[in-house]
N, C-alpha and C positions, 0 to 999 in steps of 0.2 A: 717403419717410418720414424725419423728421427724430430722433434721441432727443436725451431730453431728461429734464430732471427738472420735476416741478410740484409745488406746494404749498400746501392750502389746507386747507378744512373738508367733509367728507361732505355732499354734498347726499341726502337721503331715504334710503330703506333700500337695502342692498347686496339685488341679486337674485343666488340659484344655480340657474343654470341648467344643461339638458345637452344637450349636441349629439347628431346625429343617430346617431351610433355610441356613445352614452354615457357620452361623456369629460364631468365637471364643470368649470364655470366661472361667475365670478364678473362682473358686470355690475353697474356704480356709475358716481354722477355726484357732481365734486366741483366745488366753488366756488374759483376760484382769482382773487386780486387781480394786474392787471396794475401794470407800470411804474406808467401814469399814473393809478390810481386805478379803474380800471373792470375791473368781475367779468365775467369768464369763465368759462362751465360747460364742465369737459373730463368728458367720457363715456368710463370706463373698462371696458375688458374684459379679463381674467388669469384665465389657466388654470393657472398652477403651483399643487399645493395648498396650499400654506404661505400664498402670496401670497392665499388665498380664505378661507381661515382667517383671518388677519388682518383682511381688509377684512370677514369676518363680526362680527367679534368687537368693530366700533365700531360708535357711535350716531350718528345725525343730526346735525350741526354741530361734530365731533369732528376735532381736525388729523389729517392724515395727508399724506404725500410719496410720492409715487411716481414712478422712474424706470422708460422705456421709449420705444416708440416712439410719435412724438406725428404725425400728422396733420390740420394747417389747414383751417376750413371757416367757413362764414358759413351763418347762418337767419336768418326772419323773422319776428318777434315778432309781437303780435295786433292793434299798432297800426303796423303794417308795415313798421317801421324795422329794419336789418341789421344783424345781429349777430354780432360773432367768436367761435367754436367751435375747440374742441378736441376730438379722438377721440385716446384713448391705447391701445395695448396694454402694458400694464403690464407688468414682470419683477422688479422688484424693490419692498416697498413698506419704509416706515419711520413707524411708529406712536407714540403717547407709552407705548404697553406698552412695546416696546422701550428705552424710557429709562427703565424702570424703575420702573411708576406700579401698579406690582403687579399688573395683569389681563394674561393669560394668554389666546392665542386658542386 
């Protein structure tokens, strides 16, 4: 596992989920711009509560940053061409509430 920070825009809604023993966590997919211009969806999963609270608390196409641990992967889209992926476990996130923009997770 490599960590790492990323940073982009919330793809679709944050899901809470709970594991088999009943711990809560948070499951999201974010859009993130590489170097050379091309989008990357990294699939995020954080189980700290703050960190779920947060990524609850934005909407669809809203920045956010997140550091943790990032592991590399490839899929194949519907016209079969391969694509770079990202799987994150998140630990830390950084929101525009946190700068200040009034909303409160």
């Amino acid at each position: 596992m490599i960590s790492g920070l990323v940073a982009g825009k919330l793809f679709g809604s944050v899901e809470l989920r709970t594991d088999k023993a009943g711990k809560p966590f948070a499951v999201a997919k974010v859009l993130a711009t590489s170097g050379d211009g091309e989008t990357l969806i990294v699939n995020v999963i954080g189980f700290e509560p703050a960190l779920c609270a947060a990524l609850q608390a934005l909407g669809e196409g809203e920045p956010v940053a997140l550091a943790g641990g990032l592991t590399p992967r490839v899929w194949t889209d519907k016209q079969g061409n391969t694509r770079p992926a990202l799987d994150m476990v998140a630990h830390r996130v950084l929101t525009a509430c946190d700068a200040g923009d009034g909303r409160r997770a």
